[in-house]
N, C-alpha and C positions, 0 to 999 in steps of 0.2 A: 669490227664485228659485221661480217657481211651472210645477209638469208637472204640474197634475193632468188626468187622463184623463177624459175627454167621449165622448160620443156619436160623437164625430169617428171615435174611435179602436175602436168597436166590429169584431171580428171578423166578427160575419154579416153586418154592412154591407154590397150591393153594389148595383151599377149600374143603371142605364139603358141604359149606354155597354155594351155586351158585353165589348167588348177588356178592359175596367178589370176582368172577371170571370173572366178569364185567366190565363197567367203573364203578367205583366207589370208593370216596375218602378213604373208608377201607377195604383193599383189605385184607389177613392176614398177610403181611407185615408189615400193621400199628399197629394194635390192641390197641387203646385208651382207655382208663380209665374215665369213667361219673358215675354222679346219678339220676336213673331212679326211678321211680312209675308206678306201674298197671292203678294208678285211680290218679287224681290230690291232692289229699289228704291220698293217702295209703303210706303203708310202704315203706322207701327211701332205696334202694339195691345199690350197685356197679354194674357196668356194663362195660361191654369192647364192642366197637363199632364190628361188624362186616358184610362189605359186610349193606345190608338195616337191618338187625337183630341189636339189643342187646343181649348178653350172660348173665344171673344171674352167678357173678362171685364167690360168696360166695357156689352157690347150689353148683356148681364142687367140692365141696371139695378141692382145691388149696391153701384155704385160712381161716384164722379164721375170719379176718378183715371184723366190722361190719360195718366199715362207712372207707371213700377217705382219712379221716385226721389220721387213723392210719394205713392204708396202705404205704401212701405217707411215713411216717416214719420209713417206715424200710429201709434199706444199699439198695445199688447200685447193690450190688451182689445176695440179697433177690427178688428184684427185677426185674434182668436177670434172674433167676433161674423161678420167677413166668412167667414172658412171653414167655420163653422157652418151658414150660409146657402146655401155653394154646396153644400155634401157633402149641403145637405137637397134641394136644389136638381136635385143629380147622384143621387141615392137614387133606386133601383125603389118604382115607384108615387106619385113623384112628379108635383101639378098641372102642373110646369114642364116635364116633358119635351115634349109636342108644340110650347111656345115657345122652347126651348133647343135642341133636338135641329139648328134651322137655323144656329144659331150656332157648330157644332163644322166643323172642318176635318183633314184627316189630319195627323197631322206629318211625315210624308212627301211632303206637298204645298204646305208654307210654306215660308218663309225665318225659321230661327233665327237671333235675334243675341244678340249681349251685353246679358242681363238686363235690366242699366241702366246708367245713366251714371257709371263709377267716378271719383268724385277722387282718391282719395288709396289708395294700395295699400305694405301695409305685409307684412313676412316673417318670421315669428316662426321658432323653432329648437326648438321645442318635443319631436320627436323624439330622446327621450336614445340611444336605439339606434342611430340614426345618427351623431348626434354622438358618441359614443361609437364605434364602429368607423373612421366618418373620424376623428377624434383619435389612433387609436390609427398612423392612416398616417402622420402627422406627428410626433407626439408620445407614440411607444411605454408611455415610464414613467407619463404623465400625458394621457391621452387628454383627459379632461375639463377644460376652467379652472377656476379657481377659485369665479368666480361661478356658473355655469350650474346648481347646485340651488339657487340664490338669488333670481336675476331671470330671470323671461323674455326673451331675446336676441333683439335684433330688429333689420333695417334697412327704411330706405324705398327701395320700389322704383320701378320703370317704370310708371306706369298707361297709356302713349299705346299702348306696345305687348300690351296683353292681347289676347287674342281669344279666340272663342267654338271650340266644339269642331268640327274641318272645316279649322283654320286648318293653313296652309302657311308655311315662310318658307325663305329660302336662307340656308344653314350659314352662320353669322358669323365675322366676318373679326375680328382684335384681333389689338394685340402678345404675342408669347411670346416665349420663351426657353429652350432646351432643356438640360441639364444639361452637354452637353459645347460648347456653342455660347457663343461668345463676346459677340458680341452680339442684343440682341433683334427680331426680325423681324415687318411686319405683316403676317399669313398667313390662312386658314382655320383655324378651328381642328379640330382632328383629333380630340379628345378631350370630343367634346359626349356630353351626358348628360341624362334624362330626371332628375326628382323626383316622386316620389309625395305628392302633399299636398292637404288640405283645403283649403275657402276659408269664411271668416265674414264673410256681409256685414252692416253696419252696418244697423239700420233707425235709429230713433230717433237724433237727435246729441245729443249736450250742447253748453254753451256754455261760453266759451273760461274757462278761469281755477275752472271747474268738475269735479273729477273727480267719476268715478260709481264708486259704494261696492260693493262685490263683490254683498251682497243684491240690487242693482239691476242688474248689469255683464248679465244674461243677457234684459232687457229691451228692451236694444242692442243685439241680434244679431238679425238678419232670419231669417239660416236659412243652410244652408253649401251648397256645390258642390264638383266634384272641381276639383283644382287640378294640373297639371303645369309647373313652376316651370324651364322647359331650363336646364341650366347647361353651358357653356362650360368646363372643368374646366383646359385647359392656359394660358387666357386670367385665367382664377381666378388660379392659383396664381402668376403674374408679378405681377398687379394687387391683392393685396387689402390687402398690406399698406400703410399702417398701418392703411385705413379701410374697408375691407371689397370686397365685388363692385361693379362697374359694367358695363363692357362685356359680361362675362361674363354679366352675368343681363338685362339691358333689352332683350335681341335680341326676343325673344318670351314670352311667357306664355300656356297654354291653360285655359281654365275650361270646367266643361259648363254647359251652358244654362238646365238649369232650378232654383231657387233651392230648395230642400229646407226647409220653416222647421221651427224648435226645435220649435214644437206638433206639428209632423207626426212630430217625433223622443220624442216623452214616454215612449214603451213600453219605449225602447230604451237606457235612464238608465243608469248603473252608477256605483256607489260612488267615490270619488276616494280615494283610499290612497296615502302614499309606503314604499316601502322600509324595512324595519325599518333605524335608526341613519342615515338618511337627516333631513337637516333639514327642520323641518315649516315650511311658508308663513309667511314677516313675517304680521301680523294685516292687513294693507290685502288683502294676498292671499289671507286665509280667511274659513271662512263655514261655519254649521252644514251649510246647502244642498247648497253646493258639496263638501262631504267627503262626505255622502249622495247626491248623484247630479248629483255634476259632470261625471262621464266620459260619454261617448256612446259605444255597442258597434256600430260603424259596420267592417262587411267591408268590405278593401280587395284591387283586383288591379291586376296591369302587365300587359296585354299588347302581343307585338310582333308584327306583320307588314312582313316585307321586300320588295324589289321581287320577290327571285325568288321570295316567296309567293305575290304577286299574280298574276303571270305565269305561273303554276304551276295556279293556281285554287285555292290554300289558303287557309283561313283563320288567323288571328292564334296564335301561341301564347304561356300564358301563363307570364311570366317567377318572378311572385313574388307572395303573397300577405299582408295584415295587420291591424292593425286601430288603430281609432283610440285605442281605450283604451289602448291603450300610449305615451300620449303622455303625457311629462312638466308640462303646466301645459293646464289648461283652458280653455274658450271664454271662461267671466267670468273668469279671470286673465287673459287677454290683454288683454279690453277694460281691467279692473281697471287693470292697467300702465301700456296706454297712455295712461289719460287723468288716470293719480296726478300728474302733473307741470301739470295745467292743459289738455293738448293737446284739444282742441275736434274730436271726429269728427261728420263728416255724412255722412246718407243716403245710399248707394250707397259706401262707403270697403270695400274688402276688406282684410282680416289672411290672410294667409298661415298656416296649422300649421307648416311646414316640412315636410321628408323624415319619412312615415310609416312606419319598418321596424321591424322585428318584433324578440323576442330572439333567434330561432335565424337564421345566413346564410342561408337558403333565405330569410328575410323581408325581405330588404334590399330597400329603397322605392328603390335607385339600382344604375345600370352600375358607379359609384365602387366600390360594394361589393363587390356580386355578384362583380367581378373583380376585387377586392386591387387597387385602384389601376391595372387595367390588364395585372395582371399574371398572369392565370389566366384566359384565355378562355372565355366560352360556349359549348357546343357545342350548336345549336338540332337539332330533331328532321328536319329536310332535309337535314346536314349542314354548314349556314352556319357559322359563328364569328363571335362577335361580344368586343371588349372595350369598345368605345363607337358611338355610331350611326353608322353609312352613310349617305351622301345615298339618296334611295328610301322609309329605314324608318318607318311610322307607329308608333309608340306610341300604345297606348288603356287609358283609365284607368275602372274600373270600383265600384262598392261600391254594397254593399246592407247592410240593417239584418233580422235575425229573430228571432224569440224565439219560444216554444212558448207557444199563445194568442193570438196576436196575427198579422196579416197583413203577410206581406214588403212593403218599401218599396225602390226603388232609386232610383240617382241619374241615371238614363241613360248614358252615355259623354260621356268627352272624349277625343277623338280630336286627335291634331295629327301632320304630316309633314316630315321635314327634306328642303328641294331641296337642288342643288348648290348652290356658291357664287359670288356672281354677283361 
């Protein structure tokens, strides 16, 4: 596990770009990795965020790489060396501005999509604070199982259904079953809900029959994005037993768009610590590293805008705030896990964090929470009420990284909207 701090990461560092001189979440400090289009349907390029611009990262000549999924697979040190290049690249008083400056574009004037090409998307539970408050709905005496300070808990989800942050879909339909209801019915469901979660996408894979040893597990990780994971909460709890979610979660997933890597995150390290009397990590899952700055201190927020916001001319307000270090198992203990068994990930594969919520309820990464299961409504500042979404509501998912010395980084939003149900 190597964060050591570069030139990349210099404070007085700035632009060319103005914007990046700004407040604004990509300063050149950050320099993000997405995939853009001119027109909604033209050719899909790489792109590095910068400042309100996109960079055509192929025009520079930097790179041969004609798509995220064969970039993302090159080494850790191919990858230092490219952002090294563009940040020199992107720097005031750089040779390359009058050659670059034609290659930038607004991003309010492309088309964002998904990153890259995800195969395989996996959903870790890594949040004990949530699992821990939803347990406690279920499972008063014993909120937590048995394993869950053990292994990190995980299923495989939907990859068809991800989308980029803008996505829309119509509330999903599943069987329930209501408490006083005899039999179970296929309806909308009533009791949809946002998740607050990160995302880690894979750069490098391994091959099959190979795991990667925790020293190495942060080698594998491209870089993260926001993650909002919708759950289906009334269609959940009819369907998970014995073997967990299905319909409930493959409706949709929303990611933001531009990829955040570890190196852009090095300033923003924190110690990995468990709970005093709390069991310390099997040895596959430790590492001198990862107890020195496994954690990432990564701000998180929810906000919600309803339709009578919109039509009011309000903006979003926000529901709850957190952070990632509060999560129980790390970015190289996920990869660590997944691949102790032989499992073979490739280039473009996202893991899920799960629900990022806080310790205190004002920090709850979910509706599940916030309202006791439902049972304690929200009262928004227009007067609305909310205990789970509305068709109309968008949820927007936000976070940024600061520290004193060092230049804020954000992640952009991820935005997604629930229609009715078709």
């Amino acid at each position: 596990m190597t964060t050591l701090l570069n030139a990349t990461h210099d404070p007085q560092l700035r632009s060319w770009v103005g914007s990046a001189n700004e407040a604004s979440d990509f300063p050149i400090q950050n320099l993000p990795f997405g995939t853009y289009s001119l027109t909604p349907q033209g050719e899909r390029k790489i792109g590095v965020a910068i400042g309100d611009q996109v960079l055509d990262l192929r025009a520079t000549g930097l790179t041969d790489a004609g798509d995220m999924n064969t970039l993302m697979a090159q080494s850790p040190q191919a990858m230092g060396a490219l952002r090294a290049a563009i940040s020199q690249g992107l720097a005031e008083g750089s040779a390359r501005q009058g050659e670059w400056a034609g290659l930038l574009h607004r991003q309010d004037a492309v088309t964002l999509h998904l990153p890259c090409r995800i195969g395989d998307y996996t959903d870790f539970y890594t949040g004990i604070h949530h699992a821990t408050t939803v347990g406690k709905l279920f499972r008063p005496d014993a909120p937590l199982l048995p394993n869950y300070k053990w292994v990190p808990i995980g299923y495989h989800g939907r990859a068809s259904s991800i989308g980029v942050s803008g996505q829309q879909f119509p509330r999903p339909r599943g069987q329930t079953k209501g408490p006083n209801e005899e039999l179970p019915l296929l309806r909308p469901s009533h009791r949809l809900d946002y998740e607050l979660e990160l995302g880690v996408f894979v750069g490098q894979g391994n091959a099959l029959g190979e795991p990667v040893a925790m020293e190495e597990a942060e080698a594998h990780a491209f870089g993260l994005v926001l993650l909002n994971d919708w759950s289906a909460r009334d269609v959940q709890a009819w369907e998970y037993q014995p073997l967990g979610p299905f319909l409930s979660k493959n409706f949709a997933s929303t990611i933001s768009p531009w990829i955040v890597t570890l190196e852009a995150l090095a300033p923003f390290r924190a110690a990995f610590t468990r709970p005093e009397g709390d069991p310390q990590p099997l040895p596959y899952l430790d590492s001198p590293g990862n107890r020195q700055q496994g954690s990432l201190d990564v701000q998180l927020e929810v906000w919600l805008q309803t339709q009578a916001m919109r039509d009011a001319g309000l903006g979003p307000e926000c529901l709850s705030q957190s952070n990632y270090r509060d999560a129980y198992w790390t970015v190289a203990q996920m990869l660590a896990h997944h691949t102790v068994n032989g499992c073979n990930l490739q280039p473009g594969d996202l893991l899920g964090t799960g629900t990022l919520s806080g310790p205190r309820p004002e920090q709850a990464g979910s509706l599940l929470e916030l309202t006791s299961g439902g049972k304690n409504a929200l009262t928004l500042a227009n007067g609305e009420t909310r205990t789970f979404l509305q068709d109309g509501d968008a949820i927007i998912l936000r976070a940024w990284c600061e520290r004193e010395g060092f230049t804020r980084i954000g992640f952009g939003e991820c935005r997604g909207q629930v229609l009715p149900a078709r």
